[in-house]
C-alpha positions as CSV (number, residue, x, y, z in Angstrom):
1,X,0.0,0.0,0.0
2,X,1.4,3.2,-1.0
3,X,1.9,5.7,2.3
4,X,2.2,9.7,2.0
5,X,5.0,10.9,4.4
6,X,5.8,14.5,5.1
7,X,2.8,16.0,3.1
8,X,1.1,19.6,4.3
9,X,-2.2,19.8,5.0
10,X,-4.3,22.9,3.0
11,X,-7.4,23.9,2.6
12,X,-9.1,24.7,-1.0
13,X,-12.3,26.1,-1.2
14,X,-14.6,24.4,-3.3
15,X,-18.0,26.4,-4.2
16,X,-17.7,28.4,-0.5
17,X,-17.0,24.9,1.1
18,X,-13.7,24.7,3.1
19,X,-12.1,20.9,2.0
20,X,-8.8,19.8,3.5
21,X,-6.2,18.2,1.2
22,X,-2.7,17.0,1.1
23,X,0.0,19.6,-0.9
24,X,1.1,17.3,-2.9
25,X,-2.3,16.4,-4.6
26,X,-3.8,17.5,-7.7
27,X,-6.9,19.6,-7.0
28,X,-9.4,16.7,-9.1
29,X,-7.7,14.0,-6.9
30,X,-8.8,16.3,-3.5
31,X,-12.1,17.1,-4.8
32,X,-12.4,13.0,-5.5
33,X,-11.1,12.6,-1.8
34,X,-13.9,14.4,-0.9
35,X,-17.0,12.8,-2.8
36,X,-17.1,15.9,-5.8
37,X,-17.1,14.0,-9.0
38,X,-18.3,16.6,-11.4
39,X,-16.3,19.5,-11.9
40,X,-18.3,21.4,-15.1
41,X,-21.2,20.8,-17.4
42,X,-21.1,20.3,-21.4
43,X,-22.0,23.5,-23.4
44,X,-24.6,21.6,-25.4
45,X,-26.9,19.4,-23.3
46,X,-25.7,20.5,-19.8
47,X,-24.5,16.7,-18.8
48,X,-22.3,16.6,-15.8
49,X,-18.5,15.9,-16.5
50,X,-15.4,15.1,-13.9
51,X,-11.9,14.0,-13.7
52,X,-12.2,11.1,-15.9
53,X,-7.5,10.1,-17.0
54,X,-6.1,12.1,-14.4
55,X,-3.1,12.8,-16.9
56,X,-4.6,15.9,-18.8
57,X,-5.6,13.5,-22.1
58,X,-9.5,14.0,-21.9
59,X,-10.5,17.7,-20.7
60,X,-13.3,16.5,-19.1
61,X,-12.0,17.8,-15.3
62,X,-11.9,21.7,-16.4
63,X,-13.2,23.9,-13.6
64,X,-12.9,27.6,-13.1
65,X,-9.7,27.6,-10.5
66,X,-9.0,31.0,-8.8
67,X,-11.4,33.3,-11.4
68,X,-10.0,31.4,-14.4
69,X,-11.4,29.4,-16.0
70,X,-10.5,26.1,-18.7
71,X,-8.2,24.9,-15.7
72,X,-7.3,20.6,-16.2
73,X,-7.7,19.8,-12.4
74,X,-5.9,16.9,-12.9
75,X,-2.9,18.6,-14.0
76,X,-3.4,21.9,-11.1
77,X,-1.4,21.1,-7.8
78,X,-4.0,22.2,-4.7
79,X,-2.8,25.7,-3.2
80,X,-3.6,27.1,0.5
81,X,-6.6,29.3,-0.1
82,X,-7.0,28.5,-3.6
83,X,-10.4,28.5,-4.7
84,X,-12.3,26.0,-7.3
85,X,-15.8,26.3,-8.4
86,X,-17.8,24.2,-11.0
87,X,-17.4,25.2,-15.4
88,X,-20.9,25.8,-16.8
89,X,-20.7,25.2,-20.6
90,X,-18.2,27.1,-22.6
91,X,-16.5,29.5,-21.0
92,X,-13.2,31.6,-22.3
């Protein structure tokens, strides 16, 4: 089993909710720590999308991360204070 050793604890604000994470994670692999699986809706139909390769292939984990938005979650390290909300449809 793998073990985490020496790793920060900080907290990210998803959507005004205060969620505790580890430094070294990704901020799609804290939000899946915490039971958030959808990080922004499709422009056409609305459907509900989330991390989905956690290596920055798909562009299905995009969320608006600190006012900007198009961020890959998967690829974002978490950040004290930083602050994540859900993508509605296209956004530039």
């Amino acid at each position: 089993m793998f073990r985490r050793t020496g790793s920060a604890e900080v907290t990210l604000w998803f959507e005004g909710r205060d969620l505790k994470a580890r430094e070294q994670d990704t901020v799609a692999a804290a939000l899946l720590s915490h039971g958030i699986n959808t990080t922004r809706a499709t422009a056409r139909s609305g459907a509900a999308r989330g991390p989905f390769c956690m290596m920055g292939a798909c562009f299905e984990c995009l969320a608006v991360v600190d006012g900007r938005a198009n961020v890959q979650t998967c690829l974002t390290p978490v950040r004290d204070g930083m602050r994540v909300e859900r993508q509605g449809g296209l956004t530039r």
